[in-house]
C-alpha positions as CSV (number, residue, x, y, z in Angstrom):
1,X,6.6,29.8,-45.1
2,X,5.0,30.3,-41.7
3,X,1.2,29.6,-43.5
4,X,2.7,26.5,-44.6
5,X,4.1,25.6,-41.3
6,X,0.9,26.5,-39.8
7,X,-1.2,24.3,-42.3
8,X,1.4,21.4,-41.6
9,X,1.0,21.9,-38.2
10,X,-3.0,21.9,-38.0
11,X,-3.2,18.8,-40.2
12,X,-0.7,17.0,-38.2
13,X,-2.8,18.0,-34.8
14,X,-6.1,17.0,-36.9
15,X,-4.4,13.2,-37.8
16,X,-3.9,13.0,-34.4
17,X,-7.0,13.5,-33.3
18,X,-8.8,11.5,-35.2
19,X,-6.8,8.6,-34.7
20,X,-8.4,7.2,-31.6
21,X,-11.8,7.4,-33.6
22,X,-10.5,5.0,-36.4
23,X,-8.8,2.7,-34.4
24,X,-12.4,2.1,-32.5
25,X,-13.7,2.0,-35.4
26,X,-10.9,-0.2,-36.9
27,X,-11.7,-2.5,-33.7
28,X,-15.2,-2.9,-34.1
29,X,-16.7,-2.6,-37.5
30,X,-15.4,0.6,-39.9
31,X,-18.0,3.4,-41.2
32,X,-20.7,2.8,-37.9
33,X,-23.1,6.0,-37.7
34,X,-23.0,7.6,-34.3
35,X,-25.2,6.2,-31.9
36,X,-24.9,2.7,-33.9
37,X,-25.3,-0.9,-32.3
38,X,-22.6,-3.6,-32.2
39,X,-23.2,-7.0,-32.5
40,X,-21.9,-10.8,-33.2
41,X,-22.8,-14.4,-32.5
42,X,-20.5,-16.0,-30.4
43,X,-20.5,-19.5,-30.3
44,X,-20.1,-21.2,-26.9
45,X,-20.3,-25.4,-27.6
46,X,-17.5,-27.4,-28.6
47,X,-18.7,-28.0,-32.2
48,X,-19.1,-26.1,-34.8
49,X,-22.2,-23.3,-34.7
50,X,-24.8,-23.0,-37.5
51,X,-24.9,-20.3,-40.1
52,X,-28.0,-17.6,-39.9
53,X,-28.8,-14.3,-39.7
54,X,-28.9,-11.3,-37.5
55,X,-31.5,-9.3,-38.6
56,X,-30.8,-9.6,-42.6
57,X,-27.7,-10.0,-42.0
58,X,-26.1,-13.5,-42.9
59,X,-23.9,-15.1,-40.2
60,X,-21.2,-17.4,-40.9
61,X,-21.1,-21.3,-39.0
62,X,-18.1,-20.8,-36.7
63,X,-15.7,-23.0,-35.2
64,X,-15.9,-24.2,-31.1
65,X,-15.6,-21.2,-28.6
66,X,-14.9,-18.9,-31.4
67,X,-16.3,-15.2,-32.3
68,X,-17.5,-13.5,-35.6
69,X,-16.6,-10.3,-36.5
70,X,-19.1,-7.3,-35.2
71,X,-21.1,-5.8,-37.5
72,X,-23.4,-2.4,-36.7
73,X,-26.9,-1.7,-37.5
74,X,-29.3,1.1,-36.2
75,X,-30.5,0.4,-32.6
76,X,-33.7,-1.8,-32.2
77,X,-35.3,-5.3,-31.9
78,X,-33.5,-8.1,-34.4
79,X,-34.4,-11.5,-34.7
80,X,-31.6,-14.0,-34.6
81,X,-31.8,-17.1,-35.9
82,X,-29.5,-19.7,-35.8
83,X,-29.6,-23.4,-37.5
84,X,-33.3,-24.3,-36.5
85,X,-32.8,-21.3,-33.1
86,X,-35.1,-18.0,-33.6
87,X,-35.0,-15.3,-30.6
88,X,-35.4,-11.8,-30.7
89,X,-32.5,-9.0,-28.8
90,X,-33.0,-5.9,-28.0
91,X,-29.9,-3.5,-29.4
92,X,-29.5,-0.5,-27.7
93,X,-27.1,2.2,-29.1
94,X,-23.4,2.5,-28.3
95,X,-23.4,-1.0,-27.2
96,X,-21.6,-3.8,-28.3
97,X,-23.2,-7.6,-27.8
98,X,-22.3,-11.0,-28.1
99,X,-25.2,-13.4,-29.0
100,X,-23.7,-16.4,-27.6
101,X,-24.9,-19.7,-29.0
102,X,-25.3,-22.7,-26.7
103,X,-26.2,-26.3,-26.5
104,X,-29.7,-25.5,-25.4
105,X,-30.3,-21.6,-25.3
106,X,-29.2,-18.6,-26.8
107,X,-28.3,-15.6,-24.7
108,X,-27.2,-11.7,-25.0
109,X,-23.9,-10.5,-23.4
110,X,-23.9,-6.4,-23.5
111,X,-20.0,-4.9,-22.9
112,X,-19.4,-1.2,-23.3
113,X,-16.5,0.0,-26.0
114,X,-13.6,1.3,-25.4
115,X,-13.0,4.7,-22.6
116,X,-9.3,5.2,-23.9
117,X,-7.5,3.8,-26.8
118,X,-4.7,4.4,-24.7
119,X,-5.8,0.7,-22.8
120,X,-6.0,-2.8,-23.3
121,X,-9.6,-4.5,-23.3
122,X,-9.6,-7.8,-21.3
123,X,-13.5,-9.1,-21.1
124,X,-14.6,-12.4,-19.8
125,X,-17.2,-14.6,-20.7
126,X,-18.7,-17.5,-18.4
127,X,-21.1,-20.0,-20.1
128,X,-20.8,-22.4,-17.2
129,X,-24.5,-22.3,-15.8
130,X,-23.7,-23.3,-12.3
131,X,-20.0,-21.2,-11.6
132,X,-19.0,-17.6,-10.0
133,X,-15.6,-17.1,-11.7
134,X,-12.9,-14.6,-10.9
135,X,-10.1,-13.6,-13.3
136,X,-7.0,-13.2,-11.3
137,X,-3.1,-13.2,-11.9
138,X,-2.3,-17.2,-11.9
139,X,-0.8,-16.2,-7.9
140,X,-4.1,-15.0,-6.8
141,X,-2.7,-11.8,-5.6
142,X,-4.6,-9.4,-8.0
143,X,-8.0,-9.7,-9.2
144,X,-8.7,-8.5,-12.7
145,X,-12.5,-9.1,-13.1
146,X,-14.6,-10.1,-10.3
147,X,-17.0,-12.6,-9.4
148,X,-18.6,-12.7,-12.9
149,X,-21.7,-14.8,-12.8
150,X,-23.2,-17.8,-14.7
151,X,-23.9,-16.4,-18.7
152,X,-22.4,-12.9,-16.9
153,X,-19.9,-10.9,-18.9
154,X,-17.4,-8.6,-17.0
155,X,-14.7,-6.2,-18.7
156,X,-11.9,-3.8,-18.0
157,X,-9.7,-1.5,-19.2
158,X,-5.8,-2.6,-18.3
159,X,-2.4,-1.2,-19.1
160,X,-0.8,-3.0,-21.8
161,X,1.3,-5.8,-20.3
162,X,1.8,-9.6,-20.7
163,X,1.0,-11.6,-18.3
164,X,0.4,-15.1,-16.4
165,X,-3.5,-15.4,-15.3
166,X,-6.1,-17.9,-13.5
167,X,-9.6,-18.6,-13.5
168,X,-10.8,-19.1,-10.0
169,X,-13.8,-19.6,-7.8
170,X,-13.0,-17.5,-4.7
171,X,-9.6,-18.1,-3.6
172,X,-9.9,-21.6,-5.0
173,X,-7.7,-21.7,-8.3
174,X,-9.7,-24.1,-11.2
175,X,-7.4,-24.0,-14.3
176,X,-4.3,-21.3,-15.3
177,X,-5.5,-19.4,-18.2
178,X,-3.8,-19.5,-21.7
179,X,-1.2,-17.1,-21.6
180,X,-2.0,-13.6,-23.1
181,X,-0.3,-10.6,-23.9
182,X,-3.0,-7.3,-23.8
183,X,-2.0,-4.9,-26.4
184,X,-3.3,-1.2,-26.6
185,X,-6.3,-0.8,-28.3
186,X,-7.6,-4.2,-28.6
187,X,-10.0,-6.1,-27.2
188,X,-9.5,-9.7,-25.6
189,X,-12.3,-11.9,-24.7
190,X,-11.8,-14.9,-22.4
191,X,-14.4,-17.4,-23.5
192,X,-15.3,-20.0,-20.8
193,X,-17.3,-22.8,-21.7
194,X,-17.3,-26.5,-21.1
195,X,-18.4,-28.2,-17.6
196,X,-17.8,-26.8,-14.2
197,X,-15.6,-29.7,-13.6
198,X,-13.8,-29.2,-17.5
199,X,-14.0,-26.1,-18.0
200,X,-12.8,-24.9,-21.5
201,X,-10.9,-21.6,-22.3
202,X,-10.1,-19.7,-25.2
203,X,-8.9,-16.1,-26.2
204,X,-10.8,-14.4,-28.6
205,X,-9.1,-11.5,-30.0
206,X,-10.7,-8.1,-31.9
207,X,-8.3,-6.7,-34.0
């Protein structure tokens, strides 16, 4: 009885630990090697993306300021090609990137994974080309990513919480943010696209 207990014990401990390692992998893409590269096409216009490849790897058309699903492949130099598009990313291991595909470019956005499954992921994404944006409570009083750049991507691990946010420009409030509850162990991207002076937003959510 007490090798049984002890078995019952050490497989319970062992479930336990492994748990954080599925649920990254759960969030990302399931059965990556180690040392494995993340990536997706994003696509940043308000119509619908081409189809195409990453690397050999065939890409669905998406919808307006929408995300694929990540898939992994070993780290090193891919061609991308979208519709009539064709650039070549670097993919570095243990990184996860977002080709984003735009009305006249295509560019790279390179976030880290998750530190503790024990946190929500909120990232934001700015497409606007001219625009230093802040992600704050819609009050102004806390700042949740700062000053993120023009085709920038800024991220941060966050208790899980729901909460009302803004997107400013300093202390200058643009637009309130779609409301969004952070759960732990997911990822949620704030896509920003559109004009400076309309900007579009939309939550992008990996399960």
């Amino acid at each position: 009885m007490v090798r049984l207990k002890t078995w019952f014990g050490a497989l319970i401990f062992l479930m336990t630990a492994v748990l954080p390692m599925q649920s990254q992998a759960q969030l990302y893409a399931k059965g990556a090697p180690p040392g494995s590269a993340f990536v997706r096409v994003l696509n940043g216009t308000a119509a619908q993306s081409p189809s195409g490849f990453i690397g050999e790897t065939a890409q669905p058309a998406l919808p307006a300021f929408t995300a694929g699903q990540f898939i992994f492949l070993p780290p090193g130099d891919y061609p991308v090609q979208l519709g009539s598009r064709k650039e070549t990313f670097k993919l570095e291991a243990d990184r996860f990137y977002s080709i984003a595909y735009l009305p006249d470019s295509m560019r790279s956005f390179q976030l880290e994974g998750f530190k503790s499954q024990l946190k929500a992921m909120v990232i934001m994404m700015n497409l606007l080309p001219d625009r230093t944006l802040s992600l704050k409570t819609a009050d102004g009083k806390v700042t949740v990513l700062d000053a993120i750049a023009p085709f920038k991507a800024g991220q941060r691990e966050i208790n899980p919480l729901s909460v009302s946010l803004g997107l400013f420009d300093g202390d200058k409030k643009i637009i309130d943010v779609p409301a969004a509850t952070f759960e732990r162990g997911k990822a949620s991207s704030l896509i920003v696209g559109g004009t400076s002076t309309v900007p579009i937003l939309a939550w992008d959510e990996q399960k």
